[in-house]
FIDRENLO-478332 format. One record per residue: y, x, z of N, C-alpha, C, CB in turn; residue in one letter; residue number from 0. Coordinates in nm, 4 decimals. Atoms other than C-alpha are relative to their C-alpha. Glycine has a CB too. Layout:
BEGIN
[node [Y, X, Z], [Y, X, Z], [Y, X, Z], [Y, X, Z], "a", NUM]
...
***
This chain:
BEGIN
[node [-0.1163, 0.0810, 0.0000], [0.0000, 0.0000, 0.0000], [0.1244, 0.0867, 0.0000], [-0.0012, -0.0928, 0.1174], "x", 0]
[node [-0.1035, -0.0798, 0.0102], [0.2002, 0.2864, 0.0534], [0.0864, 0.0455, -0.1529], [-0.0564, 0.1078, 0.0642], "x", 1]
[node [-0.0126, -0.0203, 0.1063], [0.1780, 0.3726, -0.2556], [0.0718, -0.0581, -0.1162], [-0.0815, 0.0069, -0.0104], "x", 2]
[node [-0.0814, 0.1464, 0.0360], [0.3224, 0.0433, -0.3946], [0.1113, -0.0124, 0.0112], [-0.0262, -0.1050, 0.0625], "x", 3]
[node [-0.1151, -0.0098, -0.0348], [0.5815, 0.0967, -0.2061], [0.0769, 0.1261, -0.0477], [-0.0046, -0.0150, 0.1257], "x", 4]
[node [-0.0934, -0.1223, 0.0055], [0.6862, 0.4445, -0.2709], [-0.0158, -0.0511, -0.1935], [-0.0780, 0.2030, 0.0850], "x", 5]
[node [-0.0389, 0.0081, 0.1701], [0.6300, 0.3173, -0.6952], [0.1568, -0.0849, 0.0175], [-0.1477, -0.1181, -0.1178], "x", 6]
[node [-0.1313, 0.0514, 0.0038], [0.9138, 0.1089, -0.6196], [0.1270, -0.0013, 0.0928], [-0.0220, -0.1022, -0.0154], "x", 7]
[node [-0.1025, -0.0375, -0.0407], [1.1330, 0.2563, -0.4298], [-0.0014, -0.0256, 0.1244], [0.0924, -0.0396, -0.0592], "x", 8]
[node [-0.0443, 0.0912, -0.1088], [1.0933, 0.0737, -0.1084], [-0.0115, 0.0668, 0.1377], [-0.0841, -0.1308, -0.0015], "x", 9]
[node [0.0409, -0.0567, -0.0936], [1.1098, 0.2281, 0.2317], [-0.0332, -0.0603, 0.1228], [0.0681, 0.0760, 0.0120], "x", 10]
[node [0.0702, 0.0830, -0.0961], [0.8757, 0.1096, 0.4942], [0.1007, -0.0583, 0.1249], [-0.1220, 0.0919, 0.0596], "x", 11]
[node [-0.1257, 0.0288, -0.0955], [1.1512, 0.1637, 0.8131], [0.1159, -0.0713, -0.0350], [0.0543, 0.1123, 0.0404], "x", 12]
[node [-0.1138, 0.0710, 0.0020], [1.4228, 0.0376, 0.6470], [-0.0195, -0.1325, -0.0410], [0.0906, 0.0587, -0.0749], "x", 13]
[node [0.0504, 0.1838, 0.0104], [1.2192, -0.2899, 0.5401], [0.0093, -0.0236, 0.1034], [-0.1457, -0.0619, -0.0449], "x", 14]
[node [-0.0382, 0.0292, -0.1466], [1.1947, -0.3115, 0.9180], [0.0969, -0.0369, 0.0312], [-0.0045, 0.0791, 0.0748], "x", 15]
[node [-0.1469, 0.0182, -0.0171], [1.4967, -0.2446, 0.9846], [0.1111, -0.0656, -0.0555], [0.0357, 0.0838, -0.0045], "x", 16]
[node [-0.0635, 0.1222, -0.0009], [1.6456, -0.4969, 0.7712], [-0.0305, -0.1213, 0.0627], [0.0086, -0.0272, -0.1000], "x", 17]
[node [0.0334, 0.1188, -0.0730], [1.4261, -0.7633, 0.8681], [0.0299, -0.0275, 0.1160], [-0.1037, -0.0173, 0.0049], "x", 18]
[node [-0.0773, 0.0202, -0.1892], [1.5268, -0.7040, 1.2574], [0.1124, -0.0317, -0.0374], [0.0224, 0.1464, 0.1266], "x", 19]
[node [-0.1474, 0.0206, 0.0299], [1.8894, -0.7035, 1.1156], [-0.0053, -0.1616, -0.0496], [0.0643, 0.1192, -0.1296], "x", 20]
[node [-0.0013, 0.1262, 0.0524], [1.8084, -1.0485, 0.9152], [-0.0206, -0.0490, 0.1165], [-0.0888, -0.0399, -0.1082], "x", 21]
[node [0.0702, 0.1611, -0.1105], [1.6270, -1.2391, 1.2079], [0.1341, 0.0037, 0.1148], [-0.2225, 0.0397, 0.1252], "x", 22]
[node [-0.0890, -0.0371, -0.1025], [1.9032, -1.0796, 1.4387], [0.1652, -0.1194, -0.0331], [0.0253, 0.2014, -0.0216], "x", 23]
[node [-0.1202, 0.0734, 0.0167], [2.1875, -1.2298, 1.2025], [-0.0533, -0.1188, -0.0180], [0.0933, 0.0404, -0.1058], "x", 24]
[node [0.0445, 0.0978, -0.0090], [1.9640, -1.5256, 1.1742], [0.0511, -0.0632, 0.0995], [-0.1063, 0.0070, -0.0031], "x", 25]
[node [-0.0159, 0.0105, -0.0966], [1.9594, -1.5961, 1.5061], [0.1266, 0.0096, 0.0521], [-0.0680, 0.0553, 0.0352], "x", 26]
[node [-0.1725, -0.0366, -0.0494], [2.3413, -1.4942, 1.5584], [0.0855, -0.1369, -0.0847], [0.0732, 0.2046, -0.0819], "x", 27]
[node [-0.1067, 0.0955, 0.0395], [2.4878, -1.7495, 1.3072], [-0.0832, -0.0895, 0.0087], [0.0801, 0.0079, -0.1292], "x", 28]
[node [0.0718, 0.0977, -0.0734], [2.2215, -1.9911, 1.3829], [0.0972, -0.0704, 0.1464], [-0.1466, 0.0855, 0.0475], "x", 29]
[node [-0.0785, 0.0623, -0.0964], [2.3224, -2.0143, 1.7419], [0.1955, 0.0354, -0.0239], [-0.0723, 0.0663, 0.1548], "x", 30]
[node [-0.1530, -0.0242, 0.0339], [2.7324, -1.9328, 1.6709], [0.0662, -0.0801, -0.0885], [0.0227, 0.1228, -0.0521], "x", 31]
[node [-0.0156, 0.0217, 0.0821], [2.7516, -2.1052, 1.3878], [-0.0245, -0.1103, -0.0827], [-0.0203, 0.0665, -0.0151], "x", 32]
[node [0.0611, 0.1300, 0.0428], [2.5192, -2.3844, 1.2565], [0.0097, -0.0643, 0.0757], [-0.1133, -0.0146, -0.0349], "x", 33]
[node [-0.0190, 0.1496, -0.1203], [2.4983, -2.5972, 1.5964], [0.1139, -0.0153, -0.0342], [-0.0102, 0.0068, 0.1846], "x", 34]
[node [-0.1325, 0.0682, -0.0218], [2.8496, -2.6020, 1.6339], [0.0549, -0.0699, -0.0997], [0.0942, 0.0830, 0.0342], "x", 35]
[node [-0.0362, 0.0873, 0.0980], [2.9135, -2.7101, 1.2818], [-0.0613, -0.1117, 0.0043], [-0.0123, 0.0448, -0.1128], "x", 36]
[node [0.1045, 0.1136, -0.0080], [2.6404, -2.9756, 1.2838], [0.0109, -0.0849, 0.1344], [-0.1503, 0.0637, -0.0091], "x", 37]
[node [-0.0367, 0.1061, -0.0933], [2.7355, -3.1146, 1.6197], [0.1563, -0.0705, -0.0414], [0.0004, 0.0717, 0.1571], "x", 38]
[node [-0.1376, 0.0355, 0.0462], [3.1175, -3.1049, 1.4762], [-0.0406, -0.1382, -0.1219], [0.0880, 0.1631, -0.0795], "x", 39]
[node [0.0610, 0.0846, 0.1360], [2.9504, -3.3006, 1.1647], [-0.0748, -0.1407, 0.0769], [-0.1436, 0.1146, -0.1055], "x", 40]
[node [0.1333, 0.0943, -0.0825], [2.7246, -3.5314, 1.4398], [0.1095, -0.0865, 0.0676], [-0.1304, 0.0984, 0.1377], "x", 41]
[node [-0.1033, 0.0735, -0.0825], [3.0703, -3.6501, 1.6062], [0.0826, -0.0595, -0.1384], [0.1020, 0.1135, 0.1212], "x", 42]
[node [-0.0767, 0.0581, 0.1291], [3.2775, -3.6919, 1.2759], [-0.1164, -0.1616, -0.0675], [0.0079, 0.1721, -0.1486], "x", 43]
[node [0.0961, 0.0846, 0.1005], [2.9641, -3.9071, 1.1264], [-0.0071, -0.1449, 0.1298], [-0.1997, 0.1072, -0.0494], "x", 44]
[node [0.0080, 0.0948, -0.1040], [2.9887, -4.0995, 1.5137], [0.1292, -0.0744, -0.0307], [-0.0122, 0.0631, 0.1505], "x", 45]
[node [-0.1192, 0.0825, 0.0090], [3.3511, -4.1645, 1.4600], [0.0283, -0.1114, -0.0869], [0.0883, 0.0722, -0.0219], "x", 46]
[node [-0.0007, 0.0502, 0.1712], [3.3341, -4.2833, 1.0746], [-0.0567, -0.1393, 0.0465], [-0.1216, 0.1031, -0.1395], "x", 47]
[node [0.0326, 0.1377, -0.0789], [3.0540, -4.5601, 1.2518], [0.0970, -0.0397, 0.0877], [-0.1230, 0.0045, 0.0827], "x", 48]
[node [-0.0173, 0.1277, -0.1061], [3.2454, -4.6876, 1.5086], [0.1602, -0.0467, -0.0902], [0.0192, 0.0608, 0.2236], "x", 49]
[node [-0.1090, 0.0111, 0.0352], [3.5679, -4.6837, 1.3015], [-0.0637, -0.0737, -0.1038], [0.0879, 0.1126, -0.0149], "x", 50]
[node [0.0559, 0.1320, 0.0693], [3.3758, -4.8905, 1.0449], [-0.0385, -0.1373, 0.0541], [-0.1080, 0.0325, -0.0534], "x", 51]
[node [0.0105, 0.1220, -0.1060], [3.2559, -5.1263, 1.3518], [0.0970, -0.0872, 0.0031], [-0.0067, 0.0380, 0.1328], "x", 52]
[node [-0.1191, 0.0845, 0.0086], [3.5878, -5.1451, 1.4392], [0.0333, -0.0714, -0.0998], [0.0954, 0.0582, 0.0160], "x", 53]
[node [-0.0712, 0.0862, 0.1444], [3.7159, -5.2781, 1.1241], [-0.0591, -0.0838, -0.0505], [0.0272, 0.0671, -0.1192], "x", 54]
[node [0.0812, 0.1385, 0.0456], [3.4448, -5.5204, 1.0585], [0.0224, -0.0907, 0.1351], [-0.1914, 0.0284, -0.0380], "x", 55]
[node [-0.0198, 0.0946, -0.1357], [3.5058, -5.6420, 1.4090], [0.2229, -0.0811, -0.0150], [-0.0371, 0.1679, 0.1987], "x", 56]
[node [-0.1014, 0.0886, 0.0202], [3.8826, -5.6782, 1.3423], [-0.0028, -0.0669, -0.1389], [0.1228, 0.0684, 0.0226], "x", 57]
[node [0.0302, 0.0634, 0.1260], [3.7861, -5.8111, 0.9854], [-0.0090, -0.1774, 0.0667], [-0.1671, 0.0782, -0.0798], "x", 58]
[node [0.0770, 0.1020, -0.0998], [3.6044, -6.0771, 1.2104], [0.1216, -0.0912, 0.0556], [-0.0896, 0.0869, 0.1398], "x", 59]
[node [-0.0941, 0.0363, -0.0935], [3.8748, -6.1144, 1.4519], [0.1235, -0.0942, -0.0918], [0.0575, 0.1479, 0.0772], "x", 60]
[node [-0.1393, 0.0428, 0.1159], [4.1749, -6.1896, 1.1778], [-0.0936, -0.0943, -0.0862], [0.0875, 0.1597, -0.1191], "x", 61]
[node [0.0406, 0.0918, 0.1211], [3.9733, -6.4164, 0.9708], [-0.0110, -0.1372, 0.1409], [-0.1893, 0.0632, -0.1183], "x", 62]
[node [0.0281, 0.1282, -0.1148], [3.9244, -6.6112, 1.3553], [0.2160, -0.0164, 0.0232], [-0.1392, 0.0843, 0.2167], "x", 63]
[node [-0.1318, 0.0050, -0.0383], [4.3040, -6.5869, 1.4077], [0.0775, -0.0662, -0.1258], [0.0515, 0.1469, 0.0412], "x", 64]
[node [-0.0774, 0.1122, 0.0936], [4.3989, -6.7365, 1.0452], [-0.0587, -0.1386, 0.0346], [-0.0226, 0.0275, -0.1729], "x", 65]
[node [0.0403, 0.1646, -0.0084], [4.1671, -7.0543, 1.1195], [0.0770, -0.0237, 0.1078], [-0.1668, -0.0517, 0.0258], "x", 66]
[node [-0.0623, 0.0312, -0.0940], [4.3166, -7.0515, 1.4538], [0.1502, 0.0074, -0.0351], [-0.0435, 0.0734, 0.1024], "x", 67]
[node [-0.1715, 0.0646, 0.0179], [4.7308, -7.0632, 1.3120], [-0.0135, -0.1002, -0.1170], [0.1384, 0.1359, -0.0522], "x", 68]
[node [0.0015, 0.1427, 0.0730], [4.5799, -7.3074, 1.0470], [-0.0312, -0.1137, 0.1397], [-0.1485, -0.0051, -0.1418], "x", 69]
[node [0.0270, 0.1537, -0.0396], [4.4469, -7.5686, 1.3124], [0.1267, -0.0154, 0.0655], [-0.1389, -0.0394, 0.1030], "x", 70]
[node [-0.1460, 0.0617, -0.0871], [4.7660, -7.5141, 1.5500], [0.1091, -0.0459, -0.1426], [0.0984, 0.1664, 0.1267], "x", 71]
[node [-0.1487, 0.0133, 0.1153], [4.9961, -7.4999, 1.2095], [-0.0374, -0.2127, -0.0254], [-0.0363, 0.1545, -0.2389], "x", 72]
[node [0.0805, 0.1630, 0.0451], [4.7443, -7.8999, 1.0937], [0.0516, -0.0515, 0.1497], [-0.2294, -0.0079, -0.0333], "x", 73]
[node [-0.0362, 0.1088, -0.0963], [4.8269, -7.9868, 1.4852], [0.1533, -0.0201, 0.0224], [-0.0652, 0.0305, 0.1356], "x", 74]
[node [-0.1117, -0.0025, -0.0300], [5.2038, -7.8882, 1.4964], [0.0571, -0.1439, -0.1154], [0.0560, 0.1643, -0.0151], "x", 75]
[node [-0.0041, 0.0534, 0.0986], [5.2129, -8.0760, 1.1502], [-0.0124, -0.1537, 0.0528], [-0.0958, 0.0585, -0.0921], "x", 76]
[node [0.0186, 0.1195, -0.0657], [5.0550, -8.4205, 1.3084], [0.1102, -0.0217, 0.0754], [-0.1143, -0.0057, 0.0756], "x", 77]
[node [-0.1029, 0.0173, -0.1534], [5.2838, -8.3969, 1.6536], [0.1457, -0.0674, -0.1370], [0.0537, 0.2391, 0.1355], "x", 78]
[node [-0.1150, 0.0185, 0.0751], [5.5885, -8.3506, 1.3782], [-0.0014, -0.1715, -0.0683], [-0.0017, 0.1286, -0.1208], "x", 79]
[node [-0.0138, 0.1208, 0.0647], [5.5076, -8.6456, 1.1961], [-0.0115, -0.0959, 0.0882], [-0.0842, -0.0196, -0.1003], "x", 80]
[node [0.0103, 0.1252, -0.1603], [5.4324, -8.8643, 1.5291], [0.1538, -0.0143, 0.0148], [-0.0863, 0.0813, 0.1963], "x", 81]
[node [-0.1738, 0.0052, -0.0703], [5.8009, -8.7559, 1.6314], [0.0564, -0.0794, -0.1079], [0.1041, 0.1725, 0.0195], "x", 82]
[node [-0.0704, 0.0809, 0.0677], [5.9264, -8.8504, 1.3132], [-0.0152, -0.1269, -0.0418], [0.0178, 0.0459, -0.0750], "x", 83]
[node [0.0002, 0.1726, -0.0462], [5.7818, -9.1825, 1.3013], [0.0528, -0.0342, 0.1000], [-0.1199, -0.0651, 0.0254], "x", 84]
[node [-0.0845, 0.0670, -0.0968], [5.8793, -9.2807, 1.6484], [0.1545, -0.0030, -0.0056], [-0.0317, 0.0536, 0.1170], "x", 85]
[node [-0.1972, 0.0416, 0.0716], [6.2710, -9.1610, 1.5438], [0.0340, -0.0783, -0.0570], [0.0748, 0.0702, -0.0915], "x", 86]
[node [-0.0622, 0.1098, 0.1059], [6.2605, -9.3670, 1.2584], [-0.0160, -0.2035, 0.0471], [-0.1119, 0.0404, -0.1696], "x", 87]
[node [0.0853, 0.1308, -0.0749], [6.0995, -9.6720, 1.4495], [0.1247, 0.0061, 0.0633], [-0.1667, 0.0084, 0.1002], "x", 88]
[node [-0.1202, 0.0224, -0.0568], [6.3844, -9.6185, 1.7213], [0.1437, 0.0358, -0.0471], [-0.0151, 0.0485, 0.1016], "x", 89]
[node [-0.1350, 0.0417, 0.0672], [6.6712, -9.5662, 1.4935], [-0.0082, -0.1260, -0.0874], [0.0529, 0.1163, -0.0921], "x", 90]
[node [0.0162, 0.1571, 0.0786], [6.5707, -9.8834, 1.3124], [0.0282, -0.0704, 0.0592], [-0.1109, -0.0584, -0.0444], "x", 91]
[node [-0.0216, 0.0968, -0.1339], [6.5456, -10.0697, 1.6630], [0.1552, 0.0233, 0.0441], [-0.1146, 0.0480, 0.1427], "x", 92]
[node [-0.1129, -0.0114, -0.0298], [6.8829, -9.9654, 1.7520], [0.1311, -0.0465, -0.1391], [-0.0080, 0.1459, 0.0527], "x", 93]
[node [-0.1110, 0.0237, 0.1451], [7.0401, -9.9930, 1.3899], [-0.0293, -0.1863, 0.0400], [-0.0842, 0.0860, -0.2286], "x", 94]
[node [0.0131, 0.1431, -0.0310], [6.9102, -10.3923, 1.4625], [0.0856, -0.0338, 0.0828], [-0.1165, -0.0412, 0.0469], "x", 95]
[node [-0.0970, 0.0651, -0.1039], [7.0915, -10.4210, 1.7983], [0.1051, -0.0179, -0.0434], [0.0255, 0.0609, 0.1122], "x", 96]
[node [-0.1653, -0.0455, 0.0047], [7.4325, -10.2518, 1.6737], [-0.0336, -0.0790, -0.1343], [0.0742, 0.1989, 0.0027], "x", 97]
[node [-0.0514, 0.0832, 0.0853], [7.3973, -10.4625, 1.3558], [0.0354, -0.1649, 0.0718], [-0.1067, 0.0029, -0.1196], "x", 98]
[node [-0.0252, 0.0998, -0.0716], [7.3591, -10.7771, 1.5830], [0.0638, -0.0384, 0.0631], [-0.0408, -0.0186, 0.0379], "x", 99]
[node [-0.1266, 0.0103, -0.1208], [7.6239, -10.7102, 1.8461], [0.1006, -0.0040, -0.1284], [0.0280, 0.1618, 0.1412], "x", 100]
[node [-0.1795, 0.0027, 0.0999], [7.8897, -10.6204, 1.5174], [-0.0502, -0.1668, -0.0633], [0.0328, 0.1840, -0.1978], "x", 101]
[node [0.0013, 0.1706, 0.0700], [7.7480, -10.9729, 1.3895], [0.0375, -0.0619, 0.0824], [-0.1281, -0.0780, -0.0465], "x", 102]
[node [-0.0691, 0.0621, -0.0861], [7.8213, -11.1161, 1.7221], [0.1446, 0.0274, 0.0181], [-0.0593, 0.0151, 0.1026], "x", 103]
[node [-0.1795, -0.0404, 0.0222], [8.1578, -10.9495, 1.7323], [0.0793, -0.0419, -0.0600], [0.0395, 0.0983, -0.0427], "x", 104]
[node [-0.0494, 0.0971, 0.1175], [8.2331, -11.0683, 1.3788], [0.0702, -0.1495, -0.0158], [-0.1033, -0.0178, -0.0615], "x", 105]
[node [-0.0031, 0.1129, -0.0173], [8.1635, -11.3756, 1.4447], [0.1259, -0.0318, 0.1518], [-0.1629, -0.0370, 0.0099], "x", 106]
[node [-0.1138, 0.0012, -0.0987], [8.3856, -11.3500, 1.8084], [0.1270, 0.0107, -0.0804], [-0.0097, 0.1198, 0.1074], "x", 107]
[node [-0.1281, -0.0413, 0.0736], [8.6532, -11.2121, 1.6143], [0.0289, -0.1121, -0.0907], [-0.0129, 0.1393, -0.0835], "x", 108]
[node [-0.0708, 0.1259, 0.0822], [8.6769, -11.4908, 1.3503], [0.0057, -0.1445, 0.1083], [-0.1114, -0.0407, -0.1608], "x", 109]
[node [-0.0711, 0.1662, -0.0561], [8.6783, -11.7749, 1.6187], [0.1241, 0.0308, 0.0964], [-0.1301, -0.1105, 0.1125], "x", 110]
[node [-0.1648, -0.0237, -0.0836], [8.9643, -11.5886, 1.8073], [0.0863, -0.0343, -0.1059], [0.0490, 0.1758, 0.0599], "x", 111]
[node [-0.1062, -0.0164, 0.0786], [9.1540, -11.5193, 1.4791], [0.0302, -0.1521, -0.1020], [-0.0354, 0.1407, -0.0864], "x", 112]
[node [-0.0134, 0.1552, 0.0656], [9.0627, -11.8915, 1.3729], [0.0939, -0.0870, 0.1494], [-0.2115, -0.0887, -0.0399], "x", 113]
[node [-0.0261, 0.0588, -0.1357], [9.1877, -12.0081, 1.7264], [0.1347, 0.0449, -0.0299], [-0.0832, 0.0534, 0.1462], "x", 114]
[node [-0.1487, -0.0114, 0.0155], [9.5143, -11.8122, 1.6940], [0.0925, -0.0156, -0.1436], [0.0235, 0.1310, 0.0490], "x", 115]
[node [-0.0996, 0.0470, 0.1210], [9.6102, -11.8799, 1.3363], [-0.0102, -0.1668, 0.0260], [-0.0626, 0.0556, -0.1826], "x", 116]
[node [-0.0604, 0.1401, -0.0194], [9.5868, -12.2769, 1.4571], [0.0688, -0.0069, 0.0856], [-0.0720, -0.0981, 0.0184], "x", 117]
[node [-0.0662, -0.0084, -0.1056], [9.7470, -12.1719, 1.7549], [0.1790, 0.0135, -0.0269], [-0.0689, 0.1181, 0.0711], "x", 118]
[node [-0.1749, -0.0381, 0.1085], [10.0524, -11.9818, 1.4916], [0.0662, -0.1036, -0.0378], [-0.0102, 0.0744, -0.1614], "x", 119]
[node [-0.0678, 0.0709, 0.0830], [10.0372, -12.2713, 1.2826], [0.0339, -0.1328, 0.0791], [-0.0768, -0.0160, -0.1285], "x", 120]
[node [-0.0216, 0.0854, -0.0685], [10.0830, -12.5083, 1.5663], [0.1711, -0.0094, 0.0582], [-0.1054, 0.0174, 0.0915], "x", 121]
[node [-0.1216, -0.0201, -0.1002], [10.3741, -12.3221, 1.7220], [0.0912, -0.0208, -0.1099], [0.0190, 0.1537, 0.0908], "x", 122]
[node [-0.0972, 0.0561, 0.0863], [10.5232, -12.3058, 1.3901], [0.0541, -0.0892, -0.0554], [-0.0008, 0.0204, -0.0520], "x", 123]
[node [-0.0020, 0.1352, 0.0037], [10.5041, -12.6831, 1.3392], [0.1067, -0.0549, 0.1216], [-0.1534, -0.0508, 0.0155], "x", 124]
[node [-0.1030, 0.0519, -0.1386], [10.6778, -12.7042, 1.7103], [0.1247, 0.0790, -0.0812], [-0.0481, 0.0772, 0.2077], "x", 125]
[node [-0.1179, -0.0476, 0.0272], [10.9391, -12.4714, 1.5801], [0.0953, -0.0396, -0.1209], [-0.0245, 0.1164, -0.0038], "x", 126]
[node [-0.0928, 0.0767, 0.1414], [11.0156, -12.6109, 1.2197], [0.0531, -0.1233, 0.0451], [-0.0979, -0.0451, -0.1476], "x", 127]
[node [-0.0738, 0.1297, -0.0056], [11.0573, -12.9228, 1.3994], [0.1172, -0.0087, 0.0767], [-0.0791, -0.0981, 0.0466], "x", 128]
[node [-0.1385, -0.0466, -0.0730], [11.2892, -12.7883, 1.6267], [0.1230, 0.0001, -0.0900], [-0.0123, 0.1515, 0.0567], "x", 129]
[node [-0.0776, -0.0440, 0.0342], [11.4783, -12.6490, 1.4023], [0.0088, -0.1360, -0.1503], [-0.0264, 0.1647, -0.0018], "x", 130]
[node [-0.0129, 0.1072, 0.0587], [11.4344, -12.9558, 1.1704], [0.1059, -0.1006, 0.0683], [-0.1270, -0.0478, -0.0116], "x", 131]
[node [-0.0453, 0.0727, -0.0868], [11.5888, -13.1514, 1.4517], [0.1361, 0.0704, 0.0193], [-0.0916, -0.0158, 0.1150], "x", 132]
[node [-0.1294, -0.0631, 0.0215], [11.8659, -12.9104, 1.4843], [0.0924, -0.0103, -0.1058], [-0.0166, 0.1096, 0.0033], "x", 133]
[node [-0.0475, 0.0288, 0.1173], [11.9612, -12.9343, 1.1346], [0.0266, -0.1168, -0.0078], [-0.0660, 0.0308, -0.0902], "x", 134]
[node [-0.0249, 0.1067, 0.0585], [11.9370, -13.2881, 1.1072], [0.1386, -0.0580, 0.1189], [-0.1545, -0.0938, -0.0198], "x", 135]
[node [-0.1415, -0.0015, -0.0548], [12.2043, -13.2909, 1.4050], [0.0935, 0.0677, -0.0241], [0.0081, 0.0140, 0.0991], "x", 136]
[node [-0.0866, 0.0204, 0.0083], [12.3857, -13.0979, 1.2737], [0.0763, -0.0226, -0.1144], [0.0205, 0.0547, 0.0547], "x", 137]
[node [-0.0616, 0.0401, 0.0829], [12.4139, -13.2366, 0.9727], [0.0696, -0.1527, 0.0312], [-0.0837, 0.0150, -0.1027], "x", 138]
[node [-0.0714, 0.0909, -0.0112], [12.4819, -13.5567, 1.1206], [0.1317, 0.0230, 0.0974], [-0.0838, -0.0960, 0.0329], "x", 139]
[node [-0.1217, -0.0290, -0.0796], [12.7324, -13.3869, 1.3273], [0.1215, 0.0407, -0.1229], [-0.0363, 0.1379, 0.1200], "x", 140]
[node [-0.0867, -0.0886, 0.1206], [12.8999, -13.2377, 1.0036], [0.0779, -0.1573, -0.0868], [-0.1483, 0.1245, -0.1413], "x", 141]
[node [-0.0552, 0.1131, 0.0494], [12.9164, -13.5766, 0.8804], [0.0741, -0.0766, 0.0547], [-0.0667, -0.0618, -0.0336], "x", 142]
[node [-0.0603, 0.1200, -0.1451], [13.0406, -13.7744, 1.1736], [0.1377, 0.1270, -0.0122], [-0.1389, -0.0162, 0.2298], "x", 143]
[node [-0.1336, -0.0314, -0.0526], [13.3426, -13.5380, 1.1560], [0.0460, -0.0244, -0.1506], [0.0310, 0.1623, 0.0840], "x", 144]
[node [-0.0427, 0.0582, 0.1050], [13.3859, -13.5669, 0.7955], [0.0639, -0.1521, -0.0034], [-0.1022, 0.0109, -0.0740], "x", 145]
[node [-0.0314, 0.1304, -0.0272], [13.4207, -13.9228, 0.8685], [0.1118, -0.0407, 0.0717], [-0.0905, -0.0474, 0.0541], "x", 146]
***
């Protein structure tokens, strides 16, 4: 075998003596080198999962939080329209009264203003006759001196 070796050059000790050198740097960037990358790689590949978790969990979450501002948005929606029926219901009921009282009013108002224009045209009847009566004395006074 020696022989084999010395045709090609090879020297027995220093085959040794690399191979101790290989298993040595084996063993050196092995432990130095590979764990620590591969645990660095074992935490990155942990994070990536839970940071995918997360995000299917808030995926989850936000798809529960739009149904939930649709049903409050469908209940705010109802309430609104309740209110605005009952407004329109009690401004109707009130537009009735205040049309009814100005109809009663109306109506007050024309039997006063019927009451005092017979009342005007009464006084003015006393007064034309007054003054009818005045005139007709003193026309007969105008005459009686003519005379």
């Amino acid at each position: 075998m020696e022989q084999l070796f010395d045709a090609f050059g090879i020297d027995g000790k220093l085959l040794i003596a690399q191979l101790i050198n290989f298993g040595v740097l084996f063993v050196a960037l092995t432990w130095l080198l590979y764990k620590p990358v591969m645990k660095t790689l074992d935490e990155r590949r942990e994070k990536i999962a839970k940071g995918v978790e997360d995000a299917e969990l808030a995926t989850a979450k936000l798809e529960g939080a739009d149904e939930e501002v649709s049903r409050r948005v469908q209940g705010a929606e109802t309430e609104a329209e309740g209110i605005v029926a009952s407004a329109r219901d009690a401004a109707n009921t009130e537009k009735a009264r205040i049309m009814k009282e100005a109809d009663a009013r109306a109506a007050q108002i024309a039997v006063d203003a019927d009451l005092r224009a017979k009342e005007a045209a009464a006084q003015a009847l006393k007064e034309s006759e007054k003054e009818v009566a005045r005139l007709a004395v003193l026309a007969a006074e105008k005459v009686l001196r003519k005379s």
